[in-house]
N, C-alpha and C positions, 0 to 999 in steps of 0.2 A: 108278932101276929102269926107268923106264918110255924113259929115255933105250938104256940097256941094249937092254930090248926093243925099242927103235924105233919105238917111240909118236909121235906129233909133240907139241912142246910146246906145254905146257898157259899160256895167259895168267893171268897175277894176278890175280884180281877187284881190278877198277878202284875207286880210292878214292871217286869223286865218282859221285852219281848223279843222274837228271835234274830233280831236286827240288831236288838241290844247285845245280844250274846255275840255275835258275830262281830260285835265292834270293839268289843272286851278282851275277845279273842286276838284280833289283829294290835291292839293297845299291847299288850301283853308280849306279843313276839317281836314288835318296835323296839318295845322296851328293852329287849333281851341282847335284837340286834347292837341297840347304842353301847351296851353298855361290853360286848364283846369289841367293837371296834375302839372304845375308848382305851380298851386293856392294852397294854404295848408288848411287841412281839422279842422275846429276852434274844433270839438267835441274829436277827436282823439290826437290834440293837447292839448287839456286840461288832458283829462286823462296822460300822456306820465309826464305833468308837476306834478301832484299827486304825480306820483310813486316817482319821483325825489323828491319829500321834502320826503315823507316819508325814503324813503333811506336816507335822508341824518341828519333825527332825529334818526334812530336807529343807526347811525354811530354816534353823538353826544352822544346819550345813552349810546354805546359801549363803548365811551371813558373817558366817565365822571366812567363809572367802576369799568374801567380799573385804572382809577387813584386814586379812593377809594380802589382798591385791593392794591395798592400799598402803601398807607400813613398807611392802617392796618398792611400789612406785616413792616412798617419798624417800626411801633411802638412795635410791637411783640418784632422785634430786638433789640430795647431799651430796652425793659425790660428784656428779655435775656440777656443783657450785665450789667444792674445792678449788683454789687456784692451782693451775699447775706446775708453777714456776715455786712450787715451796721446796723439791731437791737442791735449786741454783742456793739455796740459803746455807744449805749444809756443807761443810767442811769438804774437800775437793780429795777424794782418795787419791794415793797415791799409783804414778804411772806403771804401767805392767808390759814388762820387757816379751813383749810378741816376736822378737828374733827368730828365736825357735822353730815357733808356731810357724812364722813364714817360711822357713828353711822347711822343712817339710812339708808343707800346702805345694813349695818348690819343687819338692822331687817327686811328688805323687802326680805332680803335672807332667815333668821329664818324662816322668815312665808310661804314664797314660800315651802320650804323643806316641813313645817308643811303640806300647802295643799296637795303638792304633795303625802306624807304620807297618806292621807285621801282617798285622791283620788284614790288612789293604793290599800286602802280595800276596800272604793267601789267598785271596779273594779272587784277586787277579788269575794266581795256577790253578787253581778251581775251575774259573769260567774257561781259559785255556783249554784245560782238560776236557770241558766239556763239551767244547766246538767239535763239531763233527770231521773225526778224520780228515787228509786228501787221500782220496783214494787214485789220484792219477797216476800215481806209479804201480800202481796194483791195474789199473788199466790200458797203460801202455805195456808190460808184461802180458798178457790177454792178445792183444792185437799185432804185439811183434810175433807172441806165435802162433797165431793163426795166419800172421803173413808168410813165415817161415816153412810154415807146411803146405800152404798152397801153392806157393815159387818152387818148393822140393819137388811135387808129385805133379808138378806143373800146370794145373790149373788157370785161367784169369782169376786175378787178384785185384782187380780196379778197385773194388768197393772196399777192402782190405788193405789196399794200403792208401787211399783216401784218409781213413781212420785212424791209421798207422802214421798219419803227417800230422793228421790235426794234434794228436800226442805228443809227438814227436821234440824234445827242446832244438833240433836244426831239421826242417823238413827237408832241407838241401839236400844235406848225406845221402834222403833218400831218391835222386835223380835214378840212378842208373837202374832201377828197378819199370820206371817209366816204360821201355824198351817194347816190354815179353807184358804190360797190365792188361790188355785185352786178349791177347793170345795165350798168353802161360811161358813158361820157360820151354825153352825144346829139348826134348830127352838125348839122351847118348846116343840111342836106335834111329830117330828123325834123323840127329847131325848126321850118323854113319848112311843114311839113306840118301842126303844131298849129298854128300860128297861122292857116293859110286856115280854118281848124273856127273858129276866134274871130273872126272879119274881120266876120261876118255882126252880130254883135251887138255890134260896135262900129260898125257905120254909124247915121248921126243917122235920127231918127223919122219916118216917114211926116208929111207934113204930113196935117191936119185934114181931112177933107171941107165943102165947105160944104150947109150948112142950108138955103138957100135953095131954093127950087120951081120955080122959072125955068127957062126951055129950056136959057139960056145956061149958066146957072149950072151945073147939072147934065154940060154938055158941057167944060166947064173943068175941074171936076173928074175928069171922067173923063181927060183928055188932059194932064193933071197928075202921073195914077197911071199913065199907059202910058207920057210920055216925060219922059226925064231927062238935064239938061243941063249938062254937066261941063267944065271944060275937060281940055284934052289934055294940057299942056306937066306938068302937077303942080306949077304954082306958086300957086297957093290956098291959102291960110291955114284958110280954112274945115275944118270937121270932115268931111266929104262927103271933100273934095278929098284931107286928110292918110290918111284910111282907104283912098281908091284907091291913093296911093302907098304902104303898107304892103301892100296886097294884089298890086300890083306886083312889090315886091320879094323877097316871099313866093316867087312864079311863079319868080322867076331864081335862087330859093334865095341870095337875100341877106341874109342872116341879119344883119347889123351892120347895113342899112340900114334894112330892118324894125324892127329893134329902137329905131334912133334916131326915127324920123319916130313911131314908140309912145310913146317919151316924151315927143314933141312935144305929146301932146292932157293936158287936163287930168288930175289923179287920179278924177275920174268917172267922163271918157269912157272912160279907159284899164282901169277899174276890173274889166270883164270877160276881160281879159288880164293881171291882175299876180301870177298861179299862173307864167302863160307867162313874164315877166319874169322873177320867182323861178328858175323854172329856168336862163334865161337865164345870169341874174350868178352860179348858182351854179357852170355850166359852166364861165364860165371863172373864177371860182376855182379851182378844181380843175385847170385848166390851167396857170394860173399858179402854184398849189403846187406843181407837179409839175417844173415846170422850173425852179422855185426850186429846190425839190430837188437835183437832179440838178449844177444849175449849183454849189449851195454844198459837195457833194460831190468833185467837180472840183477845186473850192478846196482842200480839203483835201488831197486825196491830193497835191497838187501840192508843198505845204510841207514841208520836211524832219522827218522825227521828232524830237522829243524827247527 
C-alpha cells in the first residue's frame, strides 16, 4: 500500500541492538582471555621440569645410601657374629727367641738411667750457678777499709766498726779497736802534746839546799838553783839527761822516739807517764787490728768460692 502510494520504504527494525553489541563484544574478549590462559607458558614449564629431575636424582642418591648404610651395617654384623676363638683352632706357631730383643730394651734402659743421672747434675750446676752470688766477702772488704781509714786519719769509727763486726767471722779480734770508737785514735802531735804536760814531773828532784850558815855556803846553793848543767849531744844515761831527750822529741812530734827513751827510765821514774803509755800501746793496737783486718779480708775475697 504505502508502496502504492509512494511512501518511501520503511526499514525492518534491526535485530541487534546496542546492548547486543556490547554483549558480543565482551563474549568475544572472554573468549580470547580463556583461551590465552589455557595456553601453557614453554619458559615456566621448563623450569618446573628441572626441579622434577633434580628431585628425583637426590631421591635416587638418597637411596642408593641408604642401601650402602645398610650392606655396611650388616657386614659389621657378620663380623660381630664371628667367633673369636677360631685362631685357638689353628696350629700354634712356633716360639720366637725375644733374648735379644730383651738384651737391648736392657741397655737402652741402663743408658737412659745413666743420662738421666747426668742430666740431673747438670741441672743441679745450673741452678747452683744460678743462685745469686755471696757477696759478703766483697762486703767485709768495704767495711774493713772504710774502718781502716777512719782509725788512720783518726776519726770515730763506732758506726764503722759496728758494721765491720757484724761481717766479721771473729768479732773478738776486733776488741782493741773498742778503746779510741767514739773519740778516733789520737794522732802523734796529741800523744806529743800530753806528754810535754808529763815531762815536768818526770824530771829528777831538785837537790837539797845546804843547812850551813856560811857565806859560801849559802852562795853555792843559790848558784846551784839558778844554773843547770846538761850536756847537749843526749848521750847521758842519767835520768836528767833521758827526760830532756823525751821532751825533745816531744817538740818534733816524735812520738816513737818519746815513747822509747820513756821506757828507758825505770817503772818509778816513768810511773807519772804510764796512763800516757797506756794510751800509747793501745793506739797502736787498734792500728794494727785495723789493718789486720782489712789485710785478712783481702785474703778472702781473693780465694775462690766454695
Amino acid at each position: 500500500i504505502g508502496w502504492m502510494l509512494g511512501w518511501p520504504p520503511v526499514q525492518p527494525p534491526s535485530a541487534t541492538t546496542p546492548q547486543d553489541a556490547a554483549v558480543t563484544e565482551l563474549t568475544s574478549r572472554v573468549a580470547g582471555l580463556e583461551q590465552r590462559i589455557g595456553r601453557p607458558d614453554t619458559a615456566v614449564t621448563g623450569r618446573l621440569d628441572a626441579a622434577d629431575k633434580a628431585i628425583a636424582a637426590v631421591r635416587n642418591d638418597i637411596a642408593g645410601l641408604r642401601a650402602q648404610s645398610d650392606k655396611t651395617i650388616a657386614a659389621l654384623n657378620d663380623v660381630k657374629a664371628q667367633p673369636r676363638d677360631g685362631a685357638a683352632s689353628a696350629p700354634a706357631p712356633a716360639p720366637v727367641d725375644l733374648s735379644g730383643l730383651i738384651a737391648r730394651i736392657d741397655a737402652l734402659e741402663r743408658t737412659s738411667r745413666s743420662q738421666s743421672a747426668a742430666l740431673a747434675q747438670e741441672s743441679q750446676k745450673l741452678a747452683d750457678a744460678a743462685k745469686p752470688a755471696d757477696d759478703a766477702p766483697l762486703r767485709r772488704v768495704v767495711a774493713a777499709a772504710l774502718l781502716d781509714v777512719a782509725v788512720r786519719h783518726g776519726d770515730p769509727y763506732a758506726a764503722a766498726l759496728s758494721t765491720a763486726k757484724s761481717l766479721a767471722p771473729d768479732a773478738a779480734a776486733l776488741k782493741p779497736l773498742d778503746a779510741f770508737a767514739a773519740t778516733g785514735v789520737p794522732s802523734p802531735a796529741a800523744l806529743s802534746r800530753d806528754l810535754l804536760t808529763i815531762v815536768p814531773k818526770l824530771a829528777p828532784p831538785a837537790p837539797e839546799g845546804t843547812t850551813g850558815s856560811s857565806i859560801l855556803s849559802k852562795l853555792s846553793a843559790g848558784a846551784a838553783g839558778l844554773v843547770k848543767v846538761e850536756r847537749t849531744d843526749g848521750a847521758g844515761t842519767d835520768r836528767g839527761a833521758v827526760v830532756a831527750r823525751i821532751t825533745a822529741a816531744a817538740l818534733r812530734n816524735d812520738f816513737a822516739e818519746a815513747r822509747r827513751e820513756l821506757k828507758g827510765l825505770s817503772p818509778d821514774e816513768r810511773a807519772p807517764a804510764k796512763d800516757w803509755l797506756d794510751k800509747a800501746d793501745a793506739r797502736d793496737a787498734a792500728l794494727s787490728t785495723a789493718r789486720k783486718f782489712a789485710d785478712d779480708a783481702m785474703t778472702a775475697l781473693a780465694k775462690p768460692a766454695q
